[in-house]
C-alpha positions as CSV (number, residue, x, y, z in Angstrom):
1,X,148.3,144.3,178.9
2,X,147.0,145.6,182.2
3,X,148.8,143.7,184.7
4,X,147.4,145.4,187.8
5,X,144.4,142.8,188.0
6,X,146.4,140.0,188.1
7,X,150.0,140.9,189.9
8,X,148.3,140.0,193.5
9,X,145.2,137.7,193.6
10,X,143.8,137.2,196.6
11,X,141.7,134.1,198.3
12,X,140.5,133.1,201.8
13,X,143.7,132.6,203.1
14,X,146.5,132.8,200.0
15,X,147.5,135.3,197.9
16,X,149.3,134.9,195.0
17,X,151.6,137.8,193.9
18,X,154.6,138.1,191.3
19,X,157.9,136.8,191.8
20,X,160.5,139.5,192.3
21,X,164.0,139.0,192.5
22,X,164.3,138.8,196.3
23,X,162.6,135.6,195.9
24,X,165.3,133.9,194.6
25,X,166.9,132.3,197.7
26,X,163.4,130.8,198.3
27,X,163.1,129.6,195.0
28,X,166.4,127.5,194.6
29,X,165.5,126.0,197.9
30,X,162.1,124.8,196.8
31,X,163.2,124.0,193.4
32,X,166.5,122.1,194.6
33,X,164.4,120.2,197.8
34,X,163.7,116.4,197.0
35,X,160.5,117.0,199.1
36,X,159.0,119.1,196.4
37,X,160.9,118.6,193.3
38,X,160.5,114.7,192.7
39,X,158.0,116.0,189.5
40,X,159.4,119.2,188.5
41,X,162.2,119.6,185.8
42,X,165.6,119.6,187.0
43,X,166.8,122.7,188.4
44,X,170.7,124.1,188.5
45,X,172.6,126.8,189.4
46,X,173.1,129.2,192.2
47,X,171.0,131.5,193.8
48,X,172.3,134.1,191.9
49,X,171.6,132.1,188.9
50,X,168.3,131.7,190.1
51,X,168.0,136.0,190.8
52,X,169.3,136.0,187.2
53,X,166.7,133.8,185.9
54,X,163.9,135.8,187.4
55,X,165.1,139.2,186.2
56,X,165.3,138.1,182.7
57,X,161.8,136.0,183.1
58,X,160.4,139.7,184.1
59,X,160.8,140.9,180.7
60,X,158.6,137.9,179.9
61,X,156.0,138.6,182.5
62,X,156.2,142.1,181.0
63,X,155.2,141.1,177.4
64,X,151.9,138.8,178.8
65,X,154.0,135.4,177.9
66,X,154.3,134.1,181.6
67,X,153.2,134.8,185.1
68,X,155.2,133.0,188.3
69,X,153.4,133.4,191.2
70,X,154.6,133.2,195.0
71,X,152.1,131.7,197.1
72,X,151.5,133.1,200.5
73,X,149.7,133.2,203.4
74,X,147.8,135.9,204.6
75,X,150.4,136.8,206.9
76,X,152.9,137.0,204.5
77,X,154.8,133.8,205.0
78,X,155.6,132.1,201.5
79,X,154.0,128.5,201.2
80,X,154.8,127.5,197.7
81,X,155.2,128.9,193.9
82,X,153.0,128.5,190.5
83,X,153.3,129.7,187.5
84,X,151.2,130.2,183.8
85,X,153.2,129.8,181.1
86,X,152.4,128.9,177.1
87,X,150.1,131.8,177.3
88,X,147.4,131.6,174.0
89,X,144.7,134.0,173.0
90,X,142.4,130.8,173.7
91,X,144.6,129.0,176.6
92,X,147.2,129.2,179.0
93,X,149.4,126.0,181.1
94,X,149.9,125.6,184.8
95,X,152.7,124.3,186.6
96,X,155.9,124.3,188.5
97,X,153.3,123.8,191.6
98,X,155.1,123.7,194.8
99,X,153.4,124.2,198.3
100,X,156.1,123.5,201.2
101,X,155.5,122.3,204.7
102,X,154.3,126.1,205.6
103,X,150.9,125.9,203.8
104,X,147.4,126.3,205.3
105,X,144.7,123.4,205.1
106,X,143.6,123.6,201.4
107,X,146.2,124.9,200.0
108,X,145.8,122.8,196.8
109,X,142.3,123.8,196.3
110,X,142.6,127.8,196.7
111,X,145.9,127.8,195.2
112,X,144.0,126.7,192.0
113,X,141.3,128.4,192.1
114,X,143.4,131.7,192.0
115,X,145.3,130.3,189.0
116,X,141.9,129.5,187.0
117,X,140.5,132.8,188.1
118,X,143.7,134.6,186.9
119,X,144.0,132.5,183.4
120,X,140.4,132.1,183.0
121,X,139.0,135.9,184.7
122,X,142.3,138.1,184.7
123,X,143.7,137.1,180.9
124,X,140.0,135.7,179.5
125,X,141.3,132.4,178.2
126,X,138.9,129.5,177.5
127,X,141.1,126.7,178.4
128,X,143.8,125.6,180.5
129,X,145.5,123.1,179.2
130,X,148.6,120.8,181.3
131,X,150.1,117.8,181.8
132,X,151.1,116.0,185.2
133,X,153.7,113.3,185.8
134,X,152.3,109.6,185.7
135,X,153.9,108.8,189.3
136,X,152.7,112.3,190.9
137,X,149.7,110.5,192.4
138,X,148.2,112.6,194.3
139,X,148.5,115.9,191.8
140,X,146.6,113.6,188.9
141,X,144.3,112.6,192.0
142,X,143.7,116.5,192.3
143,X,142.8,117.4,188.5
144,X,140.7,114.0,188.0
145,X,138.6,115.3,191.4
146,X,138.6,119.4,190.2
147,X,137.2,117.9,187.1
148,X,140.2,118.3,184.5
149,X,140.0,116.3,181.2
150,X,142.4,113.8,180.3
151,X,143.1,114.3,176.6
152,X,146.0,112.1,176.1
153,X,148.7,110.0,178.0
154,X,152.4,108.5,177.2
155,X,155.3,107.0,179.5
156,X,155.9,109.8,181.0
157,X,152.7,112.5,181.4
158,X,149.1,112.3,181.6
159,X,147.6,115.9,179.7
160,X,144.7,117.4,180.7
161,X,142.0,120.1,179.5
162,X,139.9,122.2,181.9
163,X,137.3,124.6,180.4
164,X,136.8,128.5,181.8
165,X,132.9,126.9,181.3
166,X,133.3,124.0,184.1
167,X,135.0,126.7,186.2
168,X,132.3,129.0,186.0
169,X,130.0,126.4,187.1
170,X,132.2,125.7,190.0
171,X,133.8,129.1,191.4
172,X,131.5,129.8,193.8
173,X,131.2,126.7,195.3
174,X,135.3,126.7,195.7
175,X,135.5,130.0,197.5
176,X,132.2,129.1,199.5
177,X,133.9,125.8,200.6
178,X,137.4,127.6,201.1
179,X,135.6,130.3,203.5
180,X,133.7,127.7,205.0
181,X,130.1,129.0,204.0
182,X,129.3,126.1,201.6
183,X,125.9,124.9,201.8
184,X,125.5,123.4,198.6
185,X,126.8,120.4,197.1
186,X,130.0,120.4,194.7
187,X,129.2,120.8,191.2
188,X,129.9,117.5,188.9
189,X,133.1,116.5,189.2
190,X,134.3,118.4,191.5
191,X,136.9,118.4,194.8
């Protein structure tokens, strides 16, 4: 796998690029912040542990199994992290979304849209599939609103499906509205 086309994706105002070790410090203090980890699994360890993690995941990222993103502003400031994992010849997951206090208005929508278009445009997978915590509000408020599918629920998740189709429909629109040159309405079901 090529991974030139998708190691830095580009948007309006974010890019998303690989995680490289240098990252870690950044990392463990998302990951271990009650501000942003309230949803996310459990994380432990040092920094170095984190450093550690991330060098062996590259071996991963190597092979096409998993892509973590850092999420940055134009200017180069970090804002958050993302990453495609459960990678399918038909689908790919999402999550481990974090976008810290640094972010740019709409943040949430373009930091989306870059994942769809790198699972959906970059590795040419039909489907994401992905599920979201019952109490994170406001993340299940964001998939219902982008048009995600709920497939199933239980005590602890809600899990979605959203189609490369529905995307296609909608891409446009999404960069349009994230350069501020939208004219049109939102397709169906849309943020």
């Amino acid at each position: 796998m090529d991974l030139s086309s998708i190691a830095r994706v580009e948007g309006p105002s974010l890019t998303l690029r690989l995680i490289q070790p240098e990252d870690a410090a950044y990392v463990h203090s998302l990951r271990n912040n009650p501000a942003y980890n309230t949803h996310l699994s459990t994380v432990t360890g040092t920094v170095d542990d984190q450093r550690t993690w991330i060098k062996d995941y590259k071996s991963r990222e190597a092979h096409g199994q998993e892509f973590y993103y850092v999420i940055e502003r134009k200017n180069g400031t970090r804002c958050g992290l993302v990453r495609l994992y459960d990678i399918e010849a038909e689908s790919f997951t999402w999550g481990s979304w974090i976008l810290d206090e640094k972010k740019p208005r709409k943040a949430a929508l373009e930091s989306a849209v870059l994942i769809y278009t790198i699972g959906f445009d970059g590795l040419a997978c039909d489907r994401a599939v992905f599920d979201v915590r019952n109490d994170n509000i406001h993340t299940l408020a964001f998939h219902r609103r982008f048009g995600a599918h709920e497939v199933a629920s239980d005590e602890l998740n809600v899990y979605f499906n959203y189609e490369q189709s529905q995307f296609a429909v909608g891409q446009t629109h999404y960069l349009n509205l994230l350069r501020g040159t939208s004219i049109n309405p939102p397709p169906p079901s849309s943020v």
